[in-house]
C-alpha positions in Angstrom: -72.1 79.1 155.5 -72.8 77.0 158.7 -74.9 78.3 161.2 -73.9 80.4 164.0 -74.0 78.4 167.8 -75.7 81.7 169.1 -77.7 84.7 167.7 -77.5 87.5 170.0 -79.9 90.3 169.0 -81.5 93.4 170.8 -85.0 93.4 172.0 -86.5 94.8 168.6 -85.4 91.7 166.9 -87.8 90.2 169.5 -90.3 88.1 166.8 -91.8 84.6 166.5 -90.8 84.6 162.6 -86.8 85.2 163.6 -86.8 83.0 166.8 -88.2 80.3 164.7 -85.8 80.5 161.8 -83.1 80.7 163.8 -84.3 77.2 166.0 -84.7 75.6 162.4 -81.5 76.4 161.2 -79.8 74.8 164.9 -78.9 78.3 166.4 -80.2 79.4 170.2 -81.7 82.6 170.0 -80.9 85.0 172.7 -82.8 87.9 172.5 -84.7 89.7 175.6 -88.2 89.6 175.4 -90.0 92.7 174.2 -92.2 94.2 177.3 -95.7 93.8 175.0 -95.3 90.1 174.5 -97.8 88.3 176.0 -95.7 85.2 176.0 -92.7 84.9 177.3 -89.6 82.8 176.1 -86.5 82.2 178.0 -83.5 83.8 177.5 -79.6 83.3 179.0 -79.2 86.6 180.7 -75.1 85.9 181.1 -74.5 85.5 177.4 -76.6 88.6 176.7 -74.4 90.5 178.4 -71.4 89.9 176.6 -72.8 91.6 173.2 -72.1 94.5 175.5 -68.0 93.7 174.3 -69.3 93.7 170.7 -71.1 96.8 170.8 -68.2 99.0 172.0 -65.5 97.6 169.9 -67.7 98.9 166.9 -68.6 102.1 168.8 -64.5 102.3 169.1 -64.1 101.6 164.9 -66.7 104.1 164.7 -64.6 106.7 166.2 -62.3 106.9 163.9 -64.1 109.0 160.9 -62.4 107.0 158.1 -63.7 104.1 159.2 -67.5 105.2 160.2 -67.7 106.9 156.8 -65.7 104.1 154.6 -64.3 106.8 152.1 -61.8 104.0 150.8 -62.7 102.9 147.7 -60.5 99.9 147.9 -60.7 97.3 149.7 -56.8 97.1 150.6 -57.2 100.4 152.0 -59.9 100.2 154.0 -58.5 96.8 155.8 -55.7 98.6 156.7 -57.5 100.9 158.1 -59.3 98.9 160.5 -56.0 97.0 161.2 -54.3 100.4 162.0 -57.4 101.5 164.3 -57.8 98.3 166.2 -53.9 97.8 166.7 -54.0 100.7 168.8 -56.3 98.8 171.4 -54.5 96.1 173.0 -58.3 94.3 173.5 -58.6 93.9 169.7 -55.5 92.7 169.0 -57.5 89.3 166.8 -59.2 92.1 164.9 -55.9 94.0 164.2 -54.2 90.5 163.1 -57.1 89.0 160.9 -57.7 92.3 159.1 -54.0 93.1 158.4 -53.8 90.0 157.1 -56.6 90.2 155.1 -55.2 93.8 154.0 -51.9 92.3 153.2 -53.7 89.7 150.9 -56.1 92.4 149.1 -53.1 94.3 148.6 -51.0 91.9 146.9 -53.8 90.6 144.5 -54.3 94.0 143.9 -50.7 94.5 142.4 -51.5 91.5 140.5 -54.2 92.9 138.5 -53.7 96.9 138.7 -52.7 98.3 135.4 -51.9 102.2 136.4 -49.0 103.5 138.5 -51.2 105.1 141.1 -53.1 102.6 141.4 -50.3 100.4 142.7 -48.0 103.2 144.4 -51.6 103.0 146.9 -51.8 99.3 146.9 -48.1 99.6 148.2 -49.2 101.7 150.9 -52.1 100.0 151.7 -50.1 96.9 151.8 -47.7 98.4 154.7 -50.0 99.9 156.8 -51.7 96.5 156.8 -49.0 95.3 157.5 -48.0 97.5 160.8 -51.4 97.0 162.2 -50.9 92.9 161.6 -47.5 93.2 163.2 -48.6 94.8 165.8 -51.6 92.5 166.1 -49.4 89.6 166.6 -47.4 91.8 169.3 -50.3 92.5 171.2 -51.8 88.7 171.1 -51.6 86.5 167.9 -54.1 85.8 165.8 -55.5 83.6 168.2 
């Protein structure tokens, strides 16, 4: 996997270790310095804001019980889930897309290699709910 541009973590992540893994491996950490450092490294206060926009689209997931709790046991299931959830905000609309499409394709393999009738009757319905919440992804914005 090729290294992130940018890492941007919360003060407790604050360490010499992490901000020294994260130069070698060519990303720019950006992480606020913990008050009991003694020396200080500079941080881009601008970009640190926007984990902000991060943090409440998962507090937003998180509201939705099935989602925070993961009860799905497939994985077809649960991407629908989140593409159902995240349709519903206009904001998330490349979440929405990319994980009804990523539904959709869990879904399908999984009629591939089910062997029981339940099994697929949920895969079905797993399939078109991903499907709805990719639809209306690509309403809302595209996948881009």
């Amino acid at each position: 996997m090729p290294a992130a541009r940018l890492c941007i973590a919360d003060t407790a992540y604050d360490s010499n270790g992490l901000r020294q893994f994260l130069s070698e491996r060519g990303t720019q950490p950006v992480i606020p310095n913990n008050p009991t450092r003694k020396r200080f490294h500079p941080f881009d206060a601008d970009i640190y804001k926007r984990r902000n926009l991060i943090e409440r689209m998962f507090c937003r997931l998180k509201d939705w019980r099935r989602i925070a709790t993961r009860y799905d046991k497939l994985a077809a299931n649960f991407a629908a889930a989140v593409a159902i959830a995240t349709c519903m905000f206009r904001s998330l609309h490349l979440v929405a897309s990319w994980t009804g499409l990523a539904g959709i394709v869990t879904a399908a393999w999984g009629q591939y290699v089910s062997v029981t009738t339940k099994e697929r009757f949920v895969l079905v319905c797993a399939g078109v709910a991903a499907a709805a919440g990719f639809g209306i992804g690509l309403a809302h914005g595209g996948l881009y």
